[in-house]
BAPA-583868 format. One record per residue (C-alpha): x, y, z; residue in one letter. Coordinates in pm, whole numbers, padded with zeros to 5 digits, always signed. Example, Ala and Ser with C-alpha at 12.3 -4.5 7.8 and 13.67 -1.06 7.14 Angstrom:
2
+01230-00450+00780A +01367-00106+00714S 
***
This chain:
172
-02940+09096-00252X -02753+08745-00273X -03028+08469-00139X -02866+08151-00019X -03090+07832-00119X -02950+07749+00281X -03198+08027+00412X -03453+07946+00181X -03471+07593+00291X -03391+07673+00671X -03760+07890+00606X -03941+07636+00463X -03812+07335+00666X -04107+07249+00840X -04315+07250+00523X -04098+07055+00361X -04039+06836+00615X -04403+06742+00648X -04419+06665+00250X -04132+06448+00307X -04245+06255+00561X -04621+06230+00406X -04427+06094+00075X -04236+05840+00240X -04517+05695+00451X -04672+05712+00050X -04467+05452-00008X -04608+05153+00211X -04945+05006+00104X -05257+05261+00174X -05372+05040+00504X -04992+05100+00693X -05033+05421+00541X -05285+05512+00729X -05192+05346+01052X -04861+05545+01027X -04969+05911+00964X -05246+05824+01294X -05070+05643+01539X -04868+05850+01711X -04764+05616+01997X -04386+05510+01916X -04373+05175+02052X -04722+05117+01833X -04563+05241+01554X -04219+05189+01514X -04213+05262+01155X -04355+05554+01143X -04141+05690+01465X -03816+05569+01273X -03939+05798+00955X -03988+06088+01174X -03723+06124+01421X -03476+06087+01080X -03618+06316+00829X -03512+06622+01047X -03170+06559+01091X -03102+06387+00809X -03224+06737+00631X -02996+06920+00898X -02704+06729+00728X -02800+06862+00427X -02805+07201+00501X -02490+07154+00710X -02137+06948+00633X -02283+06617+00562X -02104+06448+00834X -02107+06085+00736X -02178+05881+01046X -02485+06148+01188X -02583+06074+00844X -02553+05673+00879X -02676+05704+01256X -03034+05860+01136X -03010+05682+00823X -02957+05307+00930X -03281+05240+01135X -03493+05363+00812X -03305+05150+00587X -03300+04860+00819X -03648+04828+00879X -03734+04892+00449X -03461+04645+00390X -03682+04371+00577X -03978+04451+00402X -03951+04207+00111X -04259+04517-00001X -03949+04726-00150X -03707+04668-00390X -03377+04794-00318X -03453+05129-00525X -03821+05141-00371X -03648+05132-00026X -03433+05381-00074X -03604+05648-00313X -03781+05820-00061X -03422+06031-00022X -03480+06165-00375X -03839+06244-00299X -03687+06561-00134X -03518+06701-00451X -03889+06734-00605X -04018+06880-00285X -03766+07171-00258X -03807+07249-00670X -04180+07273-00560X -04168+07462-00228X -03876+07641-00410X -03957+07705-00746X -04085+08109-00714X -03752+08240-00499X -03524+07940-00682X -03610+08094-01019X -03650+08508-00898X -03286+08480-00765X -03126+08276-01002X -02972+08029-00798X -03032+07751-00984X -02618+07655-00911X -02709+07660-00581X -02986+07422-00633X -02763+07219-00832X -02520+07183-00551X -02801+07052-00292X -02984+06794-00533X -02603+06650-00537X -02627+06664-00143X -02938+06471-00207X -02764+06227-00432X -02446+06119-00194X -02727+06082+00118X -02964+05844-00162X -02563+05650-00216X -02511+05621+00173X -02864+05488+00215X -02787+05226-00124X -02491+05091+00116X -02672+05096+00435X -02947+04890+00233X -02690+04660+00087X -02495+04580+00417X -02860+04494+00561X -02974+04243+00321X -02603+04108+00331X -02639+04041+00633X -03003+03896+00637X -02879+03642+00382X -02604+03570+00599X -02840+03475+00832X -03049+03301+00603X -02769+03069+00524X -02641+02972+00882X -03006+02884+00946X -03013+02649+00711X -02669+02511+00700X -02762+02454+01087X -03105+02311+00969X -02916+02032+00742X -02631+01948+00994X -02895+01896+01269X -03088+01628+01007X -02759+01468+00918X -02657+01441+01301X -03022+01262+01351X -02972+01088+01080X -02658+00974+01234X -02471+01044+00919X -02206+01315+01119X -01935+01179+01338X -01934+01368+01596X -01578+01215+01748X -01376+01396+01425X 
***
């Protein structure tokens, strides 16, 4: 009988999809936590709705051809929101993608280890990996972006007390 990890994860989706998702939420302090896994309201709970609706598909991809912008479409509104939560470093924020590659070797471990397929394995943690790279750029491209910001604000902050200040002339 040749078992494909494919099926075996296709089974167990919904169990490991739940572990995912309780991990990530894990990784916001215990009070959001909490708020998170309960409020099920999505305009209450933003977060928690962004976590949810991605996990799914993003997992999809991964059992699928890793199409790289369904992947960055799911992907993005995670990152964005962790990558304005000063709470997470840029690791921190993106981690939660590797969370999955202990979840399957747990859910997984019996059949994973009865059928031998630890190659197969193999070739879905590196899945895992290119979806944790994609989220490192998403993150990146965020806080770019964010400092970008940061810096018009104040460069618009100083020319507005120089122009006060009467120091700018405005007829150049």
């Amino acid at each position: 009988m040749n078992v494909q990890i494919e099926n075996l994860l296709t089974e167990k989706k919904a169990v490991i999809l739940k572990k995912w998702f309780e991990l990530v939420i894990e990784t916001y302090p215990s009070d959001t936590a909490i708020f998170i896994k309960r409020e099920k309201d999505p305009f209450a709970n933003p977060v928690g709705n962004a976590i949810y609706r991605a996990l799914e598909p993003l997992f999809d991809e991964l059992l699928n051809k890793m199409d790289h912008e369904i992947i960055t479409s799911f992907l993005d509104p995670v990152i964005r929101i962790r990558a304005v939560q000063t709470m997470f470093t840029p690791s921190q924020a993106t981690s939660f993608i590797l969370f999955l590659k202990y979840i399957v070797r747990e859910i997984l471990n019996k059949e994973i280890s009865k059928n031998n397929i630890y190659d197969q394995l193999l070739k879905f943690e590196s899945k895992i990996d290119e979806l944790c790279l994609a989220a490192f750029d998403i993150y990146v491209k965020c806080r770019e972006k964010i400092y970008d910001i940061k810096a018009n604000e104040e460069r618009n902050k100083i020319y507005s007390a120089f122009a006060r200040a009467g120091l700018i002339d405005e007829s150049l």
